[in-house]
C-alpha positions as CSV (number, residue, x, y, z in Angstrom):
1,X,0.0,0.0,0.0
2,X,2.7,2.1,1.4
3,X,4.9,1.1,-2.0
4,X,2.1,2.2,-4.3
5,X,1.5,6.0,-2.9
6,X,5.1,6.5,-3.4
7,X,5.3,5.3,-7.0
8,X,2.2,7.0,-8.3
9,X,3.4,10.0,-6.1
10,X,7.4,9.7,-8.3
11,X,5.6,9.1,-11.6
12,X,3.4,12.4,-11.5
13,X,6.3,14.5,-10.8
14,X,7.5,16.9,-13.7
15,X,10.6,17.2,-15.3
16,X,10.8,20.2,-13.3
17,X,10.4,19.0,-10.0
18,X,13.2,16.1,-10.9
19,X,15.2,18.7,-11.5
20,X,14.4,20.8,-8.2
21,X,14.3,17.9,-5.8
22,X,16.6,15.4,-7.6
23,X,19.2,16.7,-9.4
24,X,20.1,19.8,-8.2
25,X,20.9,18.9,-4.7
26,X,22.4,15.6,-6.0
27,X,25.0,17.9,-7.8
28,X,25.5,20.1,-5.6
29,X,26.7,17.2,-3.2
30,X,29.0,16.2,-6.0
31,X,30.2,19.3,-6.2
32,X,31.2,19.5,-2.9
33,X,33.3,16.0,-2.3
34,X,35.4,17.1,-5.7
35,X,36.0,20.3,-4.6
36,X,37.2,19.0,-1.1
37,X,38.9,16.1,-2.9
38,X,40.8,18.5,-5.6
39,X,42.0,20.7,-2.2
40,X,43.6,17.4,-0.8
41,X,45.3,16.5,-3.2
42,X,47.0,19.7,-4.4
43,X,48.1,20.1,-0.2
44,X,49.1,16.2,-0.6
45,X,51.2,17.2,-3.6
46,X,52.4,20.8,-2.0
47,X,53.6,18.6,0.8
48,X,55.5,15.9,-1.1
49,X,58.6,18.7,-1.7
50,X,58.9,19.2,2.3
51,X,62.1,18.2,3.4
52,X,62.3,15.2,5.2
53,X,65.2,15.2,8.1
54,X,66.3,12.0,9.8
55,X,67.5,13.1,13.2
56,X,69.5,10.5,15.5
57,X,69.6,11.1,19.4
58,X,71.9,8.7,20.0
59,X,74.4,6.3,18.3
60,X,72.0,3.0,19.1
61,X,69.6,4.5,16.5
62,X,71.6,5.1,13.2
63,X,68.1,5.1,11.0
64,X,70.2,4.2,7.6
65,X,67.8,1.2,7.0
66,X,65.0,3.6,7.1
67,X,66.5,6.1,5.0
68,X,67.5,4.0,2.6
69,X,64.2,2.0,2.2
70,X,62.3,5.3,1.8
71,X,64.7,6.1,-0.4
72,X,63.7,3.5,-2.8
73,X,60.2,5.0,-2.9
74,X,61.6,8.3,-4.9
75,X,58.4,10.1,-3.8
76,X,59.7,11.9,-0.9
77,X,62.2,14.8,-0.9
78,X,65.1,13.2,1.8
79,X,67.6,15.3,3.5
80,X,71.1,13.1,1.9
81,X,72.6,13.4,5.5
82,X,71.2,11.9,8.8
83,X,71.9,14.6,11.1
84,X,72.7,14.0,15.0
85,X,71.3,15.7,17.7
86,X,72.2,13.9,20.8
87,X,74.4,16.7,22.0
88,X,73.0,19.8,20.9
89,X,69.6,21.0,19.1
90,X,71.5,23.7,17.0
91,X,71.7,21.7,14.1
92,X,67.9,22.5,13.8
93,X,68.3,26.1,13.5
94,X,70.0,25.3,10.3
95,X,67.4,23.0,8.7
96,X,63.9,24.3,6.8
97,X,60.7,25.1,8.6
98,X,58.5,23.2,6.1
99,X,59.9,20.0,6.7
100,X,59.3,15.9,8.4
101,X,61.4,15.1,11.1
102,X,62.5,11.2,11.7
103,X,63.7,10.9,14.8
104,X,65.2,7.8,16.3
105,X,64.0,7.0,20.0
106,X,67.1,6.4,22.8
107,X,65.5,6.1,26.4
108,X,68.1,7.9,27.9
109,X,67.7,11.1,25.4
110,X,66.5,14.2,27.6
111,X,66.0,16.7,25.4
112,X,62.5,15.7,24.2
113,X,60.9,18.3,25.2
114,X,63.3,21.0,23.8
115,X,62.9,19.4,20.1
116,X,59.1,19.4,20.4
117,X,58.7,22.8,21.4
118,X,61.0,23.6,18.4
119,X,59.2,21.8,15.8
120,X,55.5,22.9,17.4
121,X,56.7,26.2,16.4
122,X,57.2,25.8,12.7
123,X,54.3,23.3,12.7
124,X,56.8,20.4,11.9
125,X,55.4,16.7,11.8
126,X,57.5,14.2,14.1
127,X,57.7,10.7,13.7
128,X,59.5,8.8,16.6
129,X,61.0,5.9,15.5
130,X,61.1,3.4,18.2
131,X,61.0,-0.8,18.6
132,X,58.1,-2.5,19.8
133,X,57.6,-1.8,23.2
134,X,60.8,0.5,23.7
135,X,58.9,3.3,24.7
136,X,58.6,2.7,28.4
137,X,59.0,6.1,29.9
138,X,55.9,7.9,30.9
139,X,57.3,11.2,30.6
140,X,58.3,10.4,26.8
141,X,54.7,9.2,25.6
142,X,53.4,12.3,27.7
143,X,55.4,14.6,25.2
144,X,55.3,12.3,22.1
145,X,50.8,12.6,22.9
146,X,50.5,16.1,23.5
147,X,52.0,17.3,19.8
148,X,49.1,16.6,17.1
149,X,51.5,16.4,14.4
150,X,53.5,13.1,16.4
151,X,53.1,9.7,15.3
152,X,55.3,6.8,17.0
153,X,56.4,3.3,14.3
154,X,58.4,0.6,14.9
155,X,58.8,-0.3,11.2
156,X,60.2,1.1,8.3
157,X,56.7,0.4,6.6
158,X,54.7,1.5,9.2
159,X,56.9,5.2,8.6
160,X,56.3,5.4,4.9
161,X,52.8,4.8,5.8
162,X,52.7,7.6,8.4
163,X,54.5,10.0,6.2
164,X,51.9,9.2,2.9
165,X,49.5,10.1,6.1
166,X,50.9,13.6,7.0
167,X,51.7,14.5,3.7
168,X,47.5,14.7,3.7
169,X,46.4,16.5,6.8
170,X,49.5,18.6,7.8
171,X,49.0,22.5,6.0
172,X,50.9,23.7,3.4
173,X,50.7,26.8,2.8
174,X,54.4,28.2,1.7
175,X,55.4,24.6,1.6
């Protein structure tokens, strides 16, 4: 019964009222998801010539594997050096501001803090690159969880994925 006063309701509409009630806002919604799709993917692409920076804290975490898998990728723009930072954060002052920093986790590192507070400033994605269940100070995952832009892996994959992630959300303007 229901059925029936639906259809004979849908076949006396006009041409006109398909067009009002049917395709109009049907476009419209399609309009929308492109528009919001074409704007991710030109900050996807913007993003792809940051810099990415693999920063060692410590002598126990060389990252070279890492490098040189995502090196293999030839989609990211990689820094040719891995820089060290275990004694001293000036080497950031050097690097660019619209960049990706890799940075392999040491326990007894204890400058956390200072580096996050750097890179919050410029915006500056961080991806802590730590073994399984390596992480073990409370203090660390406090800092690591209170930056948006932090993500923690413990394999080389699981960072390429991250990084195809933040290439989509972080901004880029001036990238």
């Amino acid at each position: 019964m229901n059925l029936q006063i639906i259809w004979q309701f849908l076949s006396q509409l006009a041409l006109s009222h398909w067009i009002l009630y049917v395709f109009l806002p049907g476009s419209l919604i399609a309009f929308c998801w492109f528009r919001k799709y074409i704007k991710i993917q030109i900050r996807f692409g913007r993003n792809l010539k940051r810099k990415i920076y693999f920063l060692k804290t410590s002598e126990a975490k060389k990252l070279s594997v890492e490098k040189n898998t995502l090196s293999k990728l030839k989609i990211f723009h990689l820094d040719k050096n891995i820089r060290d930072i275990s004694d001293n954060l000036k080497e950031l002052q050097t690097l660019k501001k619209k960049a990706v920093y890799i940075i392999g986790y040491d326990d007894g590192y204890n400058k956390y803090k200072d580096l996050f507070d750097e890179a919050k400033g410029a915006n500056i994605p961080i991806i802590v690159f730590a073994n399984s269940g390596e992480i073990k100070k409370e203090e660390h995952w406090d800092i690591f969880n209170e930056y948006i832009y932090c993500d923690v892996a413990n394999t080389t994959n699981r960072v390429a994925v991250i990084l195809m992630s933040i290439m989509k959300i972080i901004p880029s303007h001036g990238a």
